[in-house]
N, C-alpha and C positions, 0 to 999 in steps of 0.2 A: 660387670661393674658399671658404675652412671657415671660419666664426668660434664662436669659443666666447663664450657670455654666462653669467655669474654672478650668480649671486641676492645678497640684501642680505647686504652683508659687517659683522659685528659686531665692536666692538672691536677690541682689542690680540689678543687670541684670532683672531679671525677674520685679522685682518691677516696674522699669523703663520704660520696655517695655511695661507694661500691662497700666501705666499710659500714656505712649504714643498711644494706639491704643483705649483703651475702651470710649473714652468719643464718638471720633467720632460712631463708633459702635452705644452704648447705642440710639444715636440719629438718626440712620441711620435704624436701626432693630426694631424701641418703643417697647425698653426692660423695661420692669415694673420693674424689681428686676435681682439686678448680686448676685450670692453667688461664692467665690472663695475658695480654698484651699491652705492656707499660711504657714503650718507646719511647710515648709524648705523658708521662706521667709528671715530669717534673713542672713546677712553674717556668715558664719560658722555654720550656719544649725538651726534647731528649730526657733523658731519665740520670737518678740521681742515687746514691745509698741510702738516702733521705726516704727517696721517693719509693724505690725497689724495698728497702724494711716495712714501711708502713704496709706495702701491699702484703708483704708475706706475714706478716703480722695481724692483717686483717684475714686469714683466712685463704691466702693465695698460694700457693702450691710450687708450682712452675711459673717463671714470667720470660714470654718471648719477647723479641722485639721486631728491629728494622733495619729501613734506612737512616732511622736517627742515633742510633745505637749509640754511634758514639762523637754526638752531636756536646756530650758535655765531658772535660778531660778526666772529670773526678770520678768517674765510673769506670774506667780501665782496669786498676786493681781489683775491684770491686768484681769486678767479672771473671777474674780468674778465682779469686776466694770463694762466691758462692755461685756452685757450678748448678744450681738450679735457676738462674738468669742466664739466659742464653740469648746466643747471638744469632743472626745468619749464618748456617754452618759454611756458604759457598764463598763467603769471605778470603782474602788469598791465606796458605798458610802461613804463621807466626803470629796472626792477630791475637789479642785478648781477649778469652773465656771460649767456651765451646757452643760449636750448633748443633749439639742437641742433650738430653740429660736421662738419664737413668731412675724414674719415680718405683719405691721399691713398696709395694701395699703391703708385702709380707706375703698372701698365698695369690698375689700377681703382680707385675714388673709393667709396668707401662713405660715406652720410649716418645720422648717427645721431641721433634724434628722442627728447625725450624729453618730456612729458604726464604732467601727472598728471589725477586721476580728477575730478565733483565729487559724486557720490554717498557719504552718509557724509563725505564730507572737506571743505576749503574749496573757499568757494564762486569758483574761477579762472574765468578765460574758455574759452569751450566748448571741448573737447579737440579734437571732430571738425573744427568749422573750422580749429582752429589746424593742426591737419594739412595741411589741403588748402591753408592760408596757406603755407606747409614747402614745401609739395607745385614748388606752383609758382613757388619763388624759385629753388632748389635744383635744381643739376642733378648727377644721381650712379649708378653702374652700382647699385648697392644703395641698400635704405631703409630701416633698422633701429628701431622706434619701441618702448622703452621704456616701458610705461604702469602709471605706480604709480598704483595706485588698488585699493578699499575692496571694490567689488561685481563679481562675475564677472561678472553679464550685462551688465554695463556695458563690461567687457573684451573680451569676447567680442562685445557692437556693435560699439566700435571695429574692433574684428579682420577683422570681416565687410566694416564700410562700407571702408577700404582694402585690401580682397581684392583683386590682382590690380596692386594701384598700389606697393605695397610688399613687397618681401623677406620681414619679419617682422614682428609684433606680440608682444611678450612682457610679461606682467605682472610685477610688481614690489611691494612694500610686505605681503602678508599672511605672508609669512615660510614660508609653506607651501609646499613642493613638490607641483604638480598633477601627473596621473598623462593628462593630458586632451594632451599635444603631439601636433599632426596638420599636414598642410599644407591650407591650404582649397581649396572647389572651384576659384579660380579661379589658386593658388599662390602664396598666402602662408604661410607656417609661423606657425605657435601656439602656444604654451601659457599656460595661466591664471597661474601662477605658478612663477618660477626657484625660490624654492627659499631660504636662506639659508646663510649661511656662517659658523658661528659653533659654540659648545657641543653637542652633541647631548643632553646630556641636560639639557633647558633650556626653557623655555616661550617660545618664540620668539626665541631667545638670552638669557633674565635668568635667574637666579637663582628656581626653582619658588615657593619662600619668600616671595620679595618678591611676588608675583603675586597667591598665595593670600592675605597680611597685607592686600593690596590690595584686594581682595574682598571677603574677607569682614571689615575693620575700616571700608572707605572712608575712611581717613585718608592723608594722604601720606602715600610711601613710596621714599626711595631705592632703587634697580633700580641691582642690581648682575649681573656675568657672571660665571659662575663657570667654575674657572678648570680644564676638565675637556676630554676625548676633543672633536674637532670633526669635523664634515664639511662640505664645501665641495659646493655641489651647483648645476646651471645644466644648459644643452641645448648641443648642439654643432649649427652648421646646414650644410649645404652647398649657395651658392647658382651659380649659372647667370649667366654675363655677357651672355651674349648674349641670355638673357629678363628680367633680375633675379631671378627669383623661385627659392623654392625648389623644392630637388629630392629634400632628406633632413631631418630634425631626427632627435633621437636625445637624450634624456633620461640626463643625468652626475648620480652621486652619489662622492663623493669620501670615504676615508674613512680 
C-alpha cells in the first residue's frame, strides 16, 4: 500500500492549500491512506471541528496531533466522537479521544500511533512503552507512529527501538522539513521531521514580526499567519503487506 503523511498543517492557509493540492496528488501517486497532522490547524492555534471536518473532508484520512491538542475546549467531545482524530496516546488515562486508530482499507488494516516526545516538552508517560502498550493490543498489516516531539535524538531512539516492529516512525512538531528520510536496517522508514504546511515565507508558519517582537521585547505577543504563497510538504511510503515494513519513502514538497 502507498500512504502519504503531511507535516503540521497551519491555519485557514494551510487548510486551504492542502485542500487545493491533495486531491489531485491522491490520484496522481494511488495513495491508499493520507494521515496529516492538524494540532495547529485552527485559526489561532490548536484545532477545532471546524478545522478537523474541513481536513477529513478534503481528503484526510487520520488526523494526529500534539502538544496542542487541546489547546482549544471545543474539541474535547469532538475527540471522543471521531476516533479517527487522535491524540497523544501517552496522555495520562481518562483523557478525551484515543492515541491511536484502527484505518480499515478492506484487504489491509493500517494502525496509526500517535506519541508525543518528553524531552523539552511535557513531562507524558514514557513514549517507548506506550508503544510497545499499542504494540501488543493492536493487531494491524501496518504501524504508522507519529511522534511529535522537541529532540531529534530522542526521535530517532524511538525510530531505532521499534525497527522492524513498525512500518514507520515519522516526526512531527519542529515544523522543519528533514532532509534525513531512510528506511532502517531492519525496515522501518524514517524521517526527523514532515515538514509543515502553511506560509512559506514564514517562521514556522507565523508572521516573521511577531517572532522577532517576541525575541527580542519578551513581552506577549499575538502570532499571526500571514496570508502569503504556501507549501505543503510530508513523505510518501510504500509499504509491503506481507512483511509490514517498508520498501520506499520518498520526500514531497508541494508548492
Amino acid at each position: 500500500m502507498r500512504v502519504f503523511l503531511i507535516g503540521d498543517v497551519i491555519s485557514q492557509q494551510g487548510c486551504d492549500f492542502l485542500r487545493e493540492k491533495l486531491p489531485a496528488f491522491k490520484r496522481e501517486n494511488q495513495i491508499d491512506a493520507v494521515i496529516a497532522n492538524g494540532e495547529n490547524s485552527a485559526v489561532g492555534n490548536g484545532i477545532l471541528p471546524h478545522s478537523a471536518n474541513f481536513l477529513f473532508d478534503s481528503g484526510v484520512d487520520v488526523i494526529t496531533t500534539g502538544n496542542h491538542v487541546f489547546k482549544r475546549w471545543e474539541i474535547q467531545e469532538y475527540l471522543d466522537e471521531h476516533p479517527n482524530l487522535i491524540r497523544p496516546a501517552n496522555y495520562p488515562e481518562g483523557c478525551y479521544g484515543n492515541g491511536y486508530y484502527l484505518l480499515d482499507g478492506g484487504n489491509w488494516r493500517l494502525c496509526v500511533i500517535n506519541v508525543q516526545g518528553q524531552v523539552f516538552m511535557d513531562a507524558l508517560e514514557c513514549p517507548f512503552r506506550t508503544c510497545d502498550r499499542i504494540l501488543s493490543e493492536v493487531e494491524a498489516d501496518f504501524y504508522i507512529v507519529d511522534f511529535h516531539a522537541e529532540a531529534t535524538g530522542e526521535k530517532m531512539a524511538l525510530a531505532y527501538y521499534l525497527d522492524g516492529r513498525v512500518s514507520a516512525v515519522v516526526g512531527t512538531h519542529t515544523h522543519v522539513q528533514t532532509a534525513d528520510e531512510q528506511i532502517l536496517p531492519k525496515g522501518t522508514g524514517y524521517i526527523s521531521d514532515l515538514g509543515m504546511t502553511g506560509p512559506i515565507l514564514s517562521i514556522l508558519g507565523v508572521n516573521p514580526e511577531n517572532i522577532i517582537r517576541k525575541m527580542t521585547t519578551h513581552l506577549p505577543t499575538r502570532f499571526t499567519v500571514p496570508d502569503t504563497a504556501c507549501k505543503l510538504e510530508g513523505i510518501v511510503l510504500d509499504l509491503t503487506k506481507q512483511t509490514g515494513k517498508c520498501n520506499k519513502i520518498r520526500r514531497e514538497r508541494l508548492v
